[in-house]
N, C-alpha and C positions, 0 to 999 in steps of 0.2 A: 557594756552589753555583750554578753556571751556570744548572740548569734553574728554580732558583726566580724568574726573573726573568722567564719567557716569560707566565705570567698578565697581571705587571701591564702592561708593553704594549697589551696587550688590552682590557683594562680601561680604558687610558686613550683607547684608541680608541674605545670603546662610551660613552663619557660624553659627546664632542665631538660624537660624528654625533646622538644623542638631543636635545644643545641647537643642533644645527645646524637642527633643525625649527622648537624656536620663535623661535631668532636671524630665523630666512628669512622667519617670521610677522612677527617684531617689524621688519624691515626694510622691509617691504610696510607696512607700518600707516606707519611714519614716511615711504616714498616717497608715501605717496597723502596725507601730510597737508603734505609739506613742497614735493615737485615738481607734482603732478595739482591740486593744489589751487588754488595760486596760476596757474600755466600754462595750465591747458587752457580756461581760462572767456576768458584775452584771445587765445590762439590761435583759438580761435571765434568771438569780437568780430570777428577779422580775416576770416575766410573767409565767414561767413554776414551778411547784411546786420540791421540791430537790427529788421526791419520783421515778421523774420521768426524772432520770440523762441524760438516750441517748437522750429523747426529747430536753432535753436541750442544748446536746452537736450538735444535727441536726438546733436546732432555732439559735445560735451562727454558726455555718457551712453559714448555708443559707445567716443567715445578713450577714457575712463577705465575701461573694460570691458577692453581691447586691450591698454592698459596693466597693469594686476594679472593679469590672463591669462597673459601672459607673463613675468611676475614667478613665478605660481602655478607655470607649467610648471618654470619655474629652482629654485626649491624643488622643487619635485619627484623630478627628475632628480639632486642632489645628494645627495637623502637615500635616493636610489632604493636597494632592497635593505638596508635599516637594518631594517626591521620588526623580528623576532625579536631585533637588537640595541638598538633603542633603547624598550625595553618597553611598546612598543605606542603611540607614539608615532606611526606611522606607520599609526593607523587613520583620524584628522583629519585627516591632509594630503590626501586626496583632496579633500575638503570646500573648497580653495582658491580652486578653480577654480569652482563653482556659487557661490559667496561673490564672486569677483569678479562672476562676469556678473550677481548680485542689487545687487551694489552701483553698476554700470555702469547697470540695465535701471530699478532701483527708481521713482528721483526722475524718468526721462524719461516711466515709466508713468502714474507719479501725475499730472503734469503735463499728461500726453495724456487721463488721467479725467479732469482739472479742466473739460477744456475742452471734453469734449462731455458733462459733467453741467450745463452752460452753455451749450449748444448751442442758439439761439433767443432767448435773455434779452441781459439786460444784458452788457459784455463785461467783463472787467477785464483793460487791455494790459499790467499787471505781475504776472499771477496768475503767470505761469512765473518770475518774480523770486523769487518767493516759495519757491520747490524748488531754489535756486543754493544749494549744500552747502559752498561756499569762504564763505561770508561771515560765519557766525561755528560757534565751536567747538561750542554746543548744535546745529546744523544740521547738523555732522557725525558728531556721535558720533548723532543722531536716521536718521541714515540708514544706520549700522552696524545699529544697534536695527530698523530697519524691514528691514535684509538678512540678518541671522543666521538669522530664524527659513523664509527662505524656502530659506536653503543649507542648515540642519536640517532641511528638509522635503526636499528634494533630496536629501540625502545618506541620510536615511533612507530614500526609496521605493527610492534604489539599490543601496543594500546588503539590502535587502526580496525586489531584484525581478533583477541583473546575475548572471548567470552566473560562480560561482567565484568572489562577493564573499565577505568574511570573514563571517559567520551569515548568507547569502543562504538565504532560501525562496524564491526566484527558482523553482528546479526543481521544488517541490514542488508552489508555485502553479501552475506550466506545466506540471505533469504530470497535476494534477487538470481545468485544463484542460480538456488534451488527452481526459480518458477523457470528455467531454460529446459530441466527434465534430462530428458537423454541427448539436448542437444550440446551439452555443456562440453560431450568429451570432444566437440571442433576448438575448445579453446587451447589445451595444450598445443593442437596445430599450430593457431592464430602465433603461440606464441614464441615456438619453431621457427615458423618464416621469421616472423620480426627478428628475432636474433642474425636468422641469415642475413636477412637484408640489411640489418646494421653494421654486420661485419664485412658486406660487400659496400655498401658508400664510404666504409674507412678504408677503402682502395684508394681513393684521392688524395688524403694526406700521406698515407703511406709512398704512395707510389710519386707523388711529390717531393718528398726529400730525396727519394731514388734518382730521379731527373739533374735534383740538383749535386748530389751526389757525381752522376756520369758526368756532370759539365766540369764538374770542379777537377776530377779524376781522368779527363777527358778519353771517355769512353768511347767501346766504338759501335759502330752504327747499329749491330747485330741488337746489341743489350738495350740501345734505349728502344728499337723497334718488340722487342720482346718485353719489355715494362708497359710499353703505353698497348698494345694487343691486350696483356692480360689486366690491366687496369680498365679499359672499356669493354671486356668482358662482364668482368666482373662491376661495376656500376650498370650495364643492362641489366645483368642478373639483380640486384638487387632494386632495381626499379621494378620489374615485373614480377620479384616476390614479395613487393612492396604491394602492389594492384592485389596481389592472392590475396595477401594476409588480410587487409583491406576490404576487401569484397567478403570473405566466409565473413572477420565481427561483425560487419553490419547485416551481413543477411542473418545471424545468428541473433543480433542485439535487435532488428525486427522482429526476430520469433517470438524475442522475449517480450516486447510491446506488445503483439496480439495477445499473449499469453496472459501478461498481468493484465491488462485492459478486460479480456472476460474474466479473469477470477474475481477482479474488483466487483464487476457487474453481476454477477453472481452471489459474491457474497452479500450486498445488496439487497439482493431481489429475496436472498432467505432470511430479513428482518423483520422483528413483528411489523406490525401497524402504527403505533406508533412513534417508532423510530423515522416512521415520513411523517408523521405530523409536528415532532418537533426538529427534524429537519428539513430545511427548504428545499426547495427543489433542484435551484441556482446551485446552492453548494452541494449535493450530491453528486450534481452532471459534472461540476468542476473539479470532482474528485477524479472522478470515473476517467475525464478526456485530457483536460488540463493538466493532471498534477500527471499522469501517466506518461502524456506526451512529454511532458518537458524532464524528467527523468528518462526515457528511452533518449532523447536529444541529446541528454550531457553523456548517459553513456556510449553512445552510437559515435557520439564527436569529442567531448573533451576527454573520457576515461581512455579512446584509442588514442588520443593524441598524448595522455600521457603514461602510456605504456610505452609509446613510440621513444621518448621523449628521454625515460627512465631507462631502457634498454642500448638505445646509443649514449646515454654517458655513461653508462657500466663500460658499453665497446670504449670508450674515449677514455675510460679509465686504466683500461689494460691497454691501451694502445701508450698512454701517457708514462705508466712502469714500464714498459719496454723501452720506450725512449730516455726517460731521466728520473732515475727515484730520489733524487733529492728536490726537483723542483716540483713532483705530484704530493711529495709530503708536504711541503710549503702552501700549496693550493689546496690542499685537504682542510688547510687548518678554519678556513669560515666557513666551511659546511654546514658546522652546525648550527648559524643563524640560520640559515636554509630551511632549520626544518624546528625554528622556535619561532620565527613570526607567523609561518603559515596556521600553525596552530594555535596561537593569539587569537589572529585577525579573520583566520576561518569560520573560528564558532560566532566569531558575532556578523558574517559574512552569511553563515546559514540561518540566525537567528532572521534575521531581515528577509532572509528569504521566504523563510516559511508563512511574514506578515503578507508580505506580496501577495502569495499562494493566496491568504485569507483574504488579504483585501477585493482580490480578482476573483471569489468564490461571492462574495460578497455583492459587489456590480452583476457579475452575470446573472444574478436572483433576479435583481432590479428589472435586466430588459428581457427578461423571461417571462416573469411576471406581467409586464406590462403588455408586450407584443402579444398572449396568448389571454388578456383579454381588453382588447384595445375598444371592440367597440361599448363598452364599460368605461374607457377611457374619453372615446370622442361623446358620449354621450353627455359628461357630466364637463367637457371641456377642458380637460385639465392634462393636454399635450404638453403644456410649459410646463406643470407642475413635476409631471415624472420626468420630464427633459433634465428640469432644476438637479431632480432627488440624483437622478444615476452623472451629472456633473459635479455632483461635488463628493459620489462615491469614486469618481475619476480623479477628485485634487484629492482626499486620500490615499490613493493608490500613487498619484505623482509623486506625491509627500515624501512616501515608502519606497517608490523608486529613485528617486533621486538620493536618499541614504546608502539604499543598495550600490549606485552606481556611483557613488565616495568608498565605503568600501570595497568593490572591487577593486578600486583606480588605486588604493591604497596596499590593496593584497599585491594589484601587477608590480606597482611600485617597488615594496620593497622583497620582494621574490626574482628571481631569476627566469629567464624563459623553460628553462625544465618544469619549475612547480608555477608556472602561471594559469596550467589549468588545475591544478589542484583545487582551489574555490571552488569551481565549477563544477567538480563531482561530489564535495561537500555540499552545495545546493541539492543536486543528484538525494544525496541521501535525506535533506532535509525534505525533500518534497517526499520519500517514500515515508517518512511519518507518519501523514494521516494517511496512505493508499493502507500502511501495515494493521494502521489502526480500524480500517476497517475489516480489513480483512482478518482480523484478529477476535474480531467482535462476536459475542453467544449472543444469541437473538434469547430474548426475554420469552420465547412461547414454546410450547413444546416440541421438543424431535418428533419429525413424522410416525407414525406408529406403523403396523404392519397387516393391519386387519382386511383384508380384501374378498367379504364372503361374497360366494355364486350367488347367493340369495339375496338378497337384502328387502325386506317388508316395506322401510320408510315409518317407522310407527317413531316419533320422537315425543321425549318428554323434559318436562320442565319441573326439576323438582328444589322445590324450594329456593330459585336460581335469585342471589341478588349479582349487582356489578356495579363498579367505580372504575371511572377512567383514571390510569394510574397518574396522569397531571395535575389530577383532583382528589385522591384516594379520600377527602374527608367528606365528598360531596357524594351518596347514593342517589343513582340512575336509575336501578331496577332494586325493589326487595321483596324479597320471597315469592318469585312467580310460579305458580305452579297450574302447569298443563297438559295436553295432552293433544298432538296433531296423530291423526289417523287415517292410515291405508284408505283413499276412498272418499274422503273426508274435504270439506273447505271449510279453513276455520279461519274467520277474518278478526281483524283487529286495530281497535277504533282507538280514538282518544283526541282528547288536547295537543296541540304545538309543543314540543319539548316534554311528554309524558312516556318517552321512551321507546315507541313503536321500532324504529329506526335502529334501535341497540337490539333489539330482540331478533331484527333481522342481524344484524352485524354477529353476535354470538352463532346463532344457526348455523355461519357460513364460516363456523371456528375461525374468524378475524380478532378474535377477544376471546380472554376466558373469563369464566363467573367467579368474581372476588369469593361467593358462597354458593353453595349447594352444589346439584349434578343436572347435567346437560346431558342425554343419552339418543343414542340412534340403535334401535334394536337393541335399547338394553347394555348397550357399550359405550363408557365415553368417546365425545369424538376426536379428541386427539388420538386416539389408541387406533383410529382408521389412516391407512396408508394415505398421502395427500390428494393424490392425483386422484385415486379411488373417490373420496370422500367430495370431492368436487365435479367429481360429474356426476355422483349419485342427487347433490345438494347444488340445486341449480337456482339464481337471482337474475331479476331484471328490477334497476332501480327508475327513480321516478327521468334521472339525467343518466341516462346509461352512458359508458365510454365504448368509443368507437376507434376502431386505429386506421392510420393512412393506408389501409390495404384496400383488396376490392373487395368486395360483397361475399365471394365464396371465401375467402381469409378468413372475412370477420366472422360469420359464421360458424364455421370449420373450427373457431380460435381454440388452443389449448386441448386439443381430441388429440391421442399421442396416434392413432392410425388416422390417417387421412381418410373422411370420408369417400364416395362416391358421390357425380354430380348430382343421379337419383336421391341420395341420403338430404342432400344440400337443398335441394328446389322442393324435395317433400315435405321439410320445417319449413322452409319459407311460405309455401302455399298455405300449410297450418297456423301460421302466426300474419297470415295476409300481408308477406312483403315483396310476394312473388307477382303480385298486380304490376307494381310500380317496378322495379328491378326487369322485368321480362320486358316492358316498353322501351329499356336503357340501347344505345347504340352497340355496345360492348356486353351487355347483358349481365350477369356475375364477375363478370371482368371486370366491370368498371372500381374507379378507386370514390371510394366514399369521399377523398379528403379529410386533413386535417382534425382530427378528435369526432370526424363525420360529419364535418362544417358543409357537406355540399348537401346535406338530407336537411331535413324540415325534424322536429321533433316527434310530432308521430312516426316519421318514416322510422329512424332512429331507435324507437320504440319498440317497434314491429321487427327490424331486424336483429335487435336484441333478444327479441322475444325466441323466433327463432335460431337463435345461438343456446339458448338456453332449452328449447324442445329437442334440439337433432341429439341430446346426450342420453333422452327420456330418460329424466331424474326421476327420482324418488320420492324426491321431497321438490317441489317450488315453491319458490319465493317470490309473490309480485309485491314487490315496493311503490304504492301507486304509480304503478308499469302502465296506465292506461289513460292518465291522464292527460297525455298530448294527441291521443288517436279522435277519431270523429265519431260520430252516432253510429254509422256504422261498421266500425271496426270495433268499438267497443261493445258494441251485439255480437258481432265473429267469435270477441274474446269470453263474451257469458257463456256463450253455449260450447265456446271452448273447457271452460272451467267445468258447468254443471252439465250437460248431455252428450259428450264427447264419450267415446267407449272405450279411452284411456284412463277417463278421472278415478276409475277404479285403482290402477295401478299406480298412483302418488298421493300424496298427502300436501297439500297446499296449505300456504298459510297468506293470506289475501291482507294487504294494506293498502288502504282506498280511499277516497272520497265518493264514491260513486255509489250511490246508494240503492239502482238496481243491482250492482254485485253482491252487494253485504244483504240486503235482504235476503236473499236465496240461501246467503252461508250455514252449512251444520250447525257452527258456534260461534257467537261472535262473542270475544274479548272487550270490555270497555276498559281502558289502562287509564290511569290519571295517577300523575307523581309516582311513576314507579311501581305502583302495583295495579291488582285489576279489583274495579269496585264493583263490576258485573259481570256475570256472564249469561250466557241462556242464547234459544233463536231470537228473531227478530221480532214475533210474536210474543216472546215472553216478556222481553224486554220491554218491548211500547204496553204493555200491560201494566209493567214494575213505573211506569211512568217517573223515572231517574235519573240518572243520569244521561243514560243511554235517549232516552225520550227526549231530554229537553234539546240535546245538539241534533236531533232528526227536525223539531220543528223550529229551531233556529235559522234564520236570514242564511247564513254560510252554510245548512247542509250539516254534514260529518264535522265539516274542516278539513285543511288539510293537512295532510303528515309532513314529520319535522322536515 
């Protein structure tokens, strides 16, 4: 069979390109032992004079840099686009190139320390003899040893920190960042002091070999009082620039908490509509406090501790070449597990983490849900049952911590105390995940527009408008409504449970757009109206309005970008009769409603919704059977509010009710059923057409009521 042949091909191709990475390695290892070796040390005999040994040893440094450089790039380039084929072989070849220039830069370095940690004293004219890597094979594999762990160090901050490297937190770091703003440039400080202060606590070892030194030398009294003076100077000094350094990160890494904490909440608050309805409530909030806080905590604490951490074994590094360069090369040489387990054991260290996140977003729905509506809960008796549900969202999360906390014990394990908080700011970036993802998120409804006319009529129309909630896009809600509210006007709208009333308001208050047709206000779509404009012109009160834990004047006032006057506040109140009740209160407008307005009764609730909704004098309102928790006579207040009022001139009302002395008075009443309107007319024409509209007037329920 012809086709069973085309695999292996392939196959044989992905096996040559995979060992063509380490051939290109193993080929560079033999040029630089068998041509760079012997070559470049009498090529620079020739060109540099013997008077001038470190030039020498920096022109051999450099060829041999230039040399594997170019080697690295030839590898490179042949195995270019093998990644995915050669399984992953093609993570280390970048790593070539930082490997040569450690092994070109290493011995020229060391050679340029020898010589000004000598700098004053005696001289020695073979000390740069002594770093010539051609002379025997312990000298050369000692200089692999001393360059691996600086191209592991290289290679790791790059793929840490390069844009669109393979596990780069490159962006995440640069994005956190970014939300510091102008306060970022206190970090160069931050990281000034830290240097200071690690090179003042290396007073202690330093000045400890000096001690022992005078004893052995038996010095006199003068010099060890002059070592220990400037050694507990310098340990003061670097405790209290240890406190500075200290104090600006965390006041800084607080800024950035508030910081990202509102853009989160913000970005948030600019998502359609239903992005809260298929997101819970529980995991929103646990975006917002949870994943935030505990990202500001690792960096506020484990990222300073291991800058801390990072910065005194750099000092302990050059302290350790000053004292013995053959036993810091020897010590160099396991570096680089240092920095291959962390990043193993990291990524599935953050993987866990981020379940945690989810699992903890998850429970906190649970007792959110339940506490905010409990007496739904005691009603129906079923304290054990959500007790049950949010306990065994707790052994999920057990489950998940108890992994995590194998993983870390396995991270500390085989890591060192320098990367032991390493994990921990891997977590760090794991939780900005979802904080990035939200805030990264286009809300699915239109950019505010810009429209803010002095004028505005209120005349709206309804042209041809159907909609589909997008959860359901095959199920039609509304099709082809077309109408007309006008200046002046009460136009109410009746129907069946679930025949749409409810959406027609939801659209009006551009919450939704119309899958088909145009929705216009004066003739302009309403998204093309600036937002804030467009919402106080278009004012709603529904049949459960939401209330916030403010006082009375808050709630009110809510969302009016000028603060009213108390005049402005107690004149809607009085209009919308909530100024009876509120004026009786100890605190008057001061007082706090409570809780979603748990301390009102539902007409009150009603009534002071109402008035939040008169003090903007819209254009357009919206009562969503707004009147159906008030009494007989508040909902008298409210007819002659609608129909005799010397305002109803200037809005256009669109009335949803059960109350059938308001609809009867209405201009026009709408009969909707399944999405469209099967009637229209007065109230009179209607009981005439004896239809639809007629059979639910003498029906046992009245209207009915709205969804």
């Amino acid at each position: 069979m012809p086709s069973s042949g085309f695999p292996a091909p392939c196959g044989c191709l992905c096996l040559p390109r995979a060992s063509l990475a380490w051939l290109g390695a193993a080929l560079l290892l033999l040029a630089d032992w068998v041509l760079l070796r012997p070559a470049l040390p009498g090529v620079s005999s020739l060109l540099v004079p013997a008077a001038l040994p470190l030039l020498r040893v920096w022109v051999v440094g450099l060829s041999r840099w230039a040399g594997l450089w170019l080697g690295a790039r030839g590898v490179l380039r042949a195995t270019a686009g093998t990644d995915s084929e050669s399984g992953g072989v093609q993570g280390w070849l970048p790593s070539l190139e930082p490997l040569a220039a450690a092994l070109g830069l290493a011995l020229p370095g060391l050679a340029l320390f020898r010589e000004l940690s000598s700098w004053g004293g005696p001289r020695n004219a073979d000390c740069t003899g002594l770093l010539h890597w051609g002379s025997r094979l312990d000298a050369f594999a000692l200089s692999y040893a001393a360059a691996l762990p600086a191209a592991a160090l290289w290679h790791k901050l790059r793929s840490l920190w390069v844009r669109g490297c393979h596990g780069s937190s490159g962006d995440a770091v640069r994005r956190l960042l970014g939300c510091l703003g102008s306060e970022i440039r206190r970090l160069p400080l931050v990281l000034v002091v830290l240097v200071l202060s690690c090179l003042g606590e290396m007073a202690i070892p330093f000045f400890t070999g000096r001690f022992t030194d005078w004893i052995l030398q038996d010095g006199t009294a003068t010099a060890f009082t002059q070592n220990i003076t400037l050694m507990s100077i310098l340990t003061i000094a670097s405790a209290v620039l240890e406190f500075v350094g200290d104090g600006i990160y965390n006041i800084t890494m607080g800024h950035l908490h508030s910081r990202l904490q509102g853009q989160v909440f913000r970005a948030v608050l600019r998502q359609e509509t239903e992005f809260f309805q298929q997101n819970q409530t529980g995991a929103i909030t646990s975006r917002i406090t949870e994943d935030t806080s505990t990202l500001s905590e690792s960096l506020s604490e484990k990222l300073s501790l291991l800058l801390w951490y990072l910065v005194r074994g750099l000092c302990l590094l050059g302290l350790m070449l000053w004292g013995s360069l053959s036993l810091t090369v020897v010590t160099l040489v396991a570096l680089p597990l240092l920095f291959l387990l962390p990043e193993k054991l990291g990524k599935w260290y953050q993987v866990l983490a981020a379940q945690v996140q989810e699992s903890l977003a998850k429970s906190s729905q649970v007792a959110i849900e339940v506490l905010s509506a409990i007496p739904t809960v005691r009603s129906f008796a079923n304290e054990e049952g959500e007790a049950q549900k949010f306990r065994q969202k707790q052994q999920e999360m057990k489950a998940l911590n108890q992994k995590e906390a194998l993983a870390y014990a396995v991270n500390l394990w085989t890591t060192s105390v320098l990367l032991s908080t390493y994990p921990s700011v891997q977590k760090a970036v794991g939780s900005s995940e979802k904080i990035f993802e939200y805030l990264d998120r286009i809300p699915c409804c239109p950019a505010s527009g810009v429209l803010t006319p002095s004028n505005l009529e209120g005349l709206v129309e309804f042209q041809d408008v159907s909609f589909a909630y997008p959860g359901r896009p095959d199920v039609p809600v509304l099709q082809g409504l077309t109408f007309t509210l006008r200046p002046g006007e009460v136009t109410a709208l009746v129907g069946p449970n679930g025949s749409g009333k409810s959406t027609v308001a939801a659209l009006l208050q551009n919450l939704y757009q119309p899958t088909g047709g145009k929705l216009l206000l004066d003739g302009k779509p309403l998204p093309q109206y600036e937002h804030r404009y467009l919402h106080r012109q278009v004012a709603a009160v529904g049949q459960e309005p939401v209330l916030f834990g403010r006082s009375f004047r808050e709630n009110i006032a809510y969302g009016l970008i000028q603060k009213p006057t108390m005049e402005e506040v107690t004149a809607a109140a009085v209009e919308s009769r909530a100024h009876n009740f509120i004026s009786e209160l100890p605190q008057g407008y001061s007082t706090e409603v409570g809780e979603a307005g748990s301390q009102l009764s539902g007409g009150q609730r009603q009534a002071v919704a109402l008035a939040r909704a008169l003090i903007r004098k819209p254009r357009v309102l919206i009562l969503d059977d707004a009147t159906s928790a008030l009494d007989a006579n508040n909902q008298l207040w409210v007819e002659q509010l609608l129909y005799q009022s010397p305002k109803r001139c200037s809005r256009s009302v669109l009335l949803i009710t059960q109350c059938l002395s308001l609809v009867e008075q209405a201009d026009h009443i709408l009969f909707l059923e399944g999405g469209t309107i099967c009637e229209a007319g007065t109230h009179q024409q209607l009981m005439q057409n004896r239809e639809r509209y007629w059979t639910m007037v003498q029906a046992p329920g009245g209207l009915g009521a709205p969804e």
